[in-house]
N, CA, C and O atoms as CSV, one atom per row, in Angstrom:
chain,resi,resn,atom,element,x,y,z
A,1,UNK,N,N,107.821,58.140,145.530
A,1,UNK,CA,C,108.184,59.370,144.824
A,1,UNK,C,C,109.689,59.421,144.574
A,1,UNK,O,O,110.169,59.819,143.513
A,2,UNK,N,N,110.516,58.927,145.780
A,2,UNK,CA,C,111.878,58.859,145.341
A,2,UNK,C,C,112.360,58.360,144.282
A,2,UNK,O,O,113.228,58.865,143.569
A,3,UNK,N,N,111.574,56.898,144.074
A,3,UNK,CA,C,112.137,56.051,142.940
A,3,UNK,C,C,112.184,56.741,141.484
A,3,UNK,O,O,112.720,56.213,140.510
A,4,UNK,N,N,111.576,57.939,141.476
A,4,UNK,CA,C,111.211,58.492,140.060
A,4,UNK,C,C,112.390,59.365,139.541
A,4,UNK,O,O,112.873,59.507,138.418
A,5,UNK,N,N,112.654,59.848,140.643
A,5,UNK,CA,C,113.903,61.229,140.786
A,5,UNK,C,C,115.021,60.608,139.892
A,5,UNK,O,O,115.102,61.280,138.864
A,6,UNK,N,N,115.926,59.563,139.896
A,6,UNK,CA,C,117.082,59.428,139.059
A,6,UNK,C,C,116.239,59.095,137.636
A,6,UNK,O,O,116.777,59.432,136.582
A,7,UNK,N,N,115.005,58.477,137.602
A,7,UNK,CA,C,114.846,58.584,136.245
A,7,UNK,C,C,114.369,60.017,135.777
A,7,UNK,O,O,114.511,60.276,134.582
A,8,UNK,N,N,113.921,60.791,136.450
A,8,UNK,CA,C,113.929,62.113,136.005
A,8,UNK,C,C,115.429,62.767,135.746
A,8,UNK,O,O,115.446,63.390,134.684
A,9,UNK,N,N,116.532,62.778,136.362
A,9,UNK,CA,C,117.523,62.979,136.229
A,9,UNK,C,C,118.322,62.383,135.104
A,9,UNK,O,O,118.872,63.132,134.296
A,10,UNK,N,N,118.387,61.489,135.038
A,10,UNK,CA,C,118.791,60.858,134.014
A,10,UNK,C,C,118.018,61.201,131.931
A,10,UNK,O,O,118.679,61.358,130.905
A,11,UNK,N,N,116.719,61.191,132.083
A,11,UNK,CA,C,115.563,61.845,131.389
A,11,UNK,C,C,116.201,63.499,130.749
A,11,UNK,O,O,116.283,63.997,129.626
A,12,UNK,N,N,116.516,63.892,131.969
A,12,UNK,CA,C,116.716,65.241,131.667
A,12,UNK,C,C,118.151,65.563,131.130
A,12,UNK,O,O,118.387,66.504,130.373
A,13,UNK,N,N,119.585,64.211,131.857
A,13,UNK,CA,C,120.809,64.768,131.488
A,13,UNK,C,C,121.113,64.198,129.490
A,13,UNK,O,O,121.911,64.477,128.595
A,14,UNK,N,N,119.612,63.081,129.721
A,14,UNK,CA,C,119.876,62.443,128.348
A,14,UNK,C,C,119.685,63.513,127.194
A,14,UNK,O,O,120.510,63.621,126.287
A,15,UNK,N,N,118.310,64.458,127.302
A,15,UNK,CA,C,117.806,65.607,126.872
A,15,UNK,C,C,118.838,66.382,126.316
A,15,UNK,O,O,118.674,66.648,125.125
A,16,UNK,N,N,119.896,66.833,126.868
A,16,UNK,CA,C,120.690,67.883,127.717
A,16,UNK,C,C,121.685,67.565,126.548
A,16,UNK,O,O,121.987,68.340,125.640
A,17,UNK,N,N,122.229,66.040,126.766
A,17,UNK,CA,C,123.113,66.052,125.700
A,17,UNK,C,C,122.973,65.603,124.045
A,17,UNK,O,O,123.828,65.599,123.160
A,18,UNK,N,N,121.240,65.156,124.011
A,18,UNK,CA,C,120.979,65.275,122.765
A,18,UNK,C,C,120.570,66.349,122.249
A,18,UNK,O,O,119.898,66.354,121.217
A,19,UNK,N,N,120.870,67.282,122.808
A,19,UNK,CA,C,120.377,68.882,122.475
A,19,UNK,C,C,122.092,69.247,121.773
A,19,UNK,O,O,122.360,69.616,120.630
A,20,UNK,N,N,123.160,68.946,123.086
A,20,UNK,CA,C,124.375,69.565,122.657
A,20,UNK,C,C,124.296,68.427,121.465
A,20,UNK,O,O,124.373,69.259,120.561
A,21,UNK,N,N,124.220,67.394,120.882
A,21,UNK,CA,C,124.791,66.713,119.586
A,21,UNK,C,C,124.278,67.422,118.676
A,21,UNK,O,O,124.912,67.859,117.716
A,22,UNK,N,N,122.913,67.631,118.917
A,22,UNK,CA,C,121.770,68.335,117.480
A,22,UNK,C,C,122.472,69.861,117.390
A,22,UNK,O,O,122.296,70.409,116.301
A,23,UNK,N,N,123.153,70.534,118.267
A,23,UNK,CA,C,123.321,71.566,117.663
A,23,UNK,C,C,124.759,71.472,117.062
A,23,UNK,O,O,125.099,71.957,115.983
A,24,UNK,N,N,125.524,70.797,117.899
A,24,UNK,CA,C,127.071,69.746,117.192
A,24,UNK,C,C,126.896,69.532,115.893
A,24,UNK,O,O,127.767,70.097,115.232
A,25,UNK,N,N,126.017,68.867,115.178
A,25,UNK,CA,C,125.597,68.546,113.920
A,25,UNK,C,C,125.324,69.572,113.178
A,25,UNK,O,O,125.972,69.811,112.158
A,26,UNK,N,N,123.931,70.614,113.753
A,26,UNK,CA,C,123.811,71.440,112.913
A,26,UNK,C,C,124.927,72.355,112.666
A,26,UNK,O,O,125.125,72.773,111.525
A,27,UNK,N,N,125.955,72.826,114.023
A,27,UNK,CA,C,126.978,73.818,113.313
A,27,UNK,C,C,128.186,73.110,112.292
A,27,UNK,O,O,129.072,73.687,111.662
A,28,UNK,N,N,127.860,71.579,112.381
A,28,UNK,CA,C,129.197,71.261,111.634
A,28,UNK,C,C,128.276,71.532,110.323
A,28,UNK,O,O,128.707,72.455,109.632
A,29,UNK,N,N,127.035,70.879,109.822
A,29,UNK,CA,C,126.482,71.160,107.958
A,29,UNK,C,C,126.516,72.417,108.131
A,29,UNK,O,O,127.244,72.720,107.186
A,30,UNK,N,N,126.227,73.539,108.724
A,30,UNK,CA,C,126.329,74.841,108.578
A,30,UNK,C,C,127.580,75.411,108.005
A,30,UNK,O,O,127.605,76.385,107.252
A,31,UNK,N,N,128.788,74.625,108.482
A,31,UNK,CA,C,130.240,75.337,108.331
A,31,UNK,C,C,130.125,74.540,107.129
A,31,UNK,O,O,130.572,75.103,106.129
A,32,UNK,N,N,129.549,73.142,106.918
A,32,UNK,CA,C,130.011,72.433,105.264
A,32,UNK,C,C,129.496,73.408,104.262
A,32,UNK,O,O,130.050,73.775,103.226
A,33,UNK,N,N,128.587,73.688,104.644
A,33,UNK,CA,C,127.167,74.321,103.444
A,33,UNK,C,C,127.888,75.935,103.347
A,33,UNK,O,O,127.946,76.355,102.191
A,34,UNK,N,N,128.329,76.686,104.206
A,34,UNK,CA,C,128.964,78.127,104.250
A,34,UNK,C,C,130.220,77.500,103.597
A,34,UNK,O,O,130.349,78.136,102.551
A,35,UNK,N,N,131.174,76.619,103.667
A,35,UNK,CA,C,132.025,76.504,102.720
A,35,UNK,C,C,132.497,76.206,101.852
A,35,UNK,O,O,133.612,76.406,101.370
A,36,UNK,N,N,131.138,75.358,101.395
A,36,UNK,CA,C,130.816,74.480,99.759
A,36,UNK,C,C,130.200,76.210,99.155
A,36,UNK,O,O,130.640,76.701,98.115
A,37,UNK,N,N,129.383,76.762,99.841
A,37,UNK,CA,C,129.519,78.113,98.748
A,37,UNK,C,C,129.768,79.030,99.020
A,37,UNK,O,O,129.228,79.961,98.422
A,38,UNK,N,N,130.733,79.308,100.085
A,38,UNK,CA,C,132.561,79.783,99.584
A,38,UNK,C,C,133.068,79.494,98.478
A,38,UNK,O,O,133.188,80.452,97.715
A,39,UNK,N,N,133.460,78.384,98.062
A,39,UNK,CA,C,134.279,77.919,97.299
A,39,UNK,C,C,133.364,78.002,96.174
A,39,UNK,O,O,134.125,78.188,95.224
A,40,UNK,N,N,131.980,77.969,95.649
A,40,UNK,CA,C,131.315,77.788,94.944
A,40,UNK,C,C,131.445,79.394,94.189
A,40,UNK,O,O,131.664,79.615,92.998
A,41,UNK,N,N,131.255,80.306,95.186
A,41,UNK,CA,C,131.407,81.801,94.755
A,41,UNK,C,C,132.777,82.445,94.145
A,41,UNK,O,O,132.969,83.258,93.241
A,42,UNK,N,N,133.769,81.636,95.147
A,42,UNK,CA,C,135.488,81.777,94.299
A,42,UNK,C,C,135.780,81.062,93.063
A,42,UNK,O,O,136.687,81.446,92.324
A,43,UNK,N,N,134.988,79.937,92.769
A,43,UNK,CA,C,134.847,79.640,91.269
A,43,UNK,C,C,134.361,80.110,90.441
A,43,UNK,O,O,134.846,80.086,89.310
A,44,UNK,N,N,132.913,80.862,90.819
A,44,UNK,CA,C,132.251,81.760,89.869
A,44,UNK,C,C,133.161,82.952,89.320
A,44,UNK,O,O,133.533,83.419,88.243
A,45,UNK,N,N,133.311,83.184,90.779
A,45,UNK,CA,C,134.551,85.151,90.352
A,45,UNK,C,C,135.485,84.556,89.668
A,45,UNK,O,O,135.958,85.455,88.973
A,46,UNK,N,N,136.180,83.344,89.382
A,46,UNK,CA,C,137.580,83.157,88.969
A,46,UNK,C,C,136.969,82.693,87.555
A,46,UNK,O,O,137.611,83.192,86.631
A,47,UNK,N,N,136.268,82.154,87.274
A,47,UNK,CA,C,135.715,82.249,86.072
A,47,UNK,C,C,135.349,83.367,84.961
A,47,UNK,O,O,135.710,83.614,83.810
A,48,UNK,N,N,134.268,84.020,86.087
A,48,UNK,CA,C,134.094,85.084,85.137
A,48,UNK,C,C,135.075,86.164,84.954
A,48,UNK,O,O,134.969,86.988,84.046
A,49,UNK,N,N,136.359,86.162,86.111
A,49,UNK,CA,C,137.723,86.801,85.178
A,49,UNK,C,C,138.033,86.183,84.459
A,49,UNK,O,O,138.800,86.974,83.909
A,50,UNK,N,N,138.117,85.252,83.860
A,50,UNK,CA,C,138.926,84.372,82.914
A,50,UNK,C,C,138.247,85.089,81.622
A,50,UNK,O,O,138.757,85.835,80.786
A,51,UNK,N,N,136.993,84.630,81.743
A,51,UNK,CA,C,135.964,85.068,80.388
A,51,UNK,C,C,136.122,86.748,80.518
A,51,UNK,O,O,135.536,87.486,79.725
């Protein structure tokens, strides 16, 4: 039963930090995607003052 424990440990710290990357990832496209239309919306408004 012992022999199982560090691979459970290990199992679980691997888990642990592919959880923190996946959400690492998702908040970085989140901030791309919120600031591709940012900028997408300040082109529209600056446009349609122009016109």
């Amino acid at each position: 039963m012992a022999a199982f424990l560090p691979c459970g440990r290990i199992c679980r710290d691997r888990k642990e930090n592919y959880m923190q990357d996946f959400f690492e990832e998702l908040g970085s496209i989140l901030f791309l995607l919120l600031t591709g239309i940012g900028i997408c919306a300040v082109y529209i408004h600056f446009v349609q003052l122009i016109d």
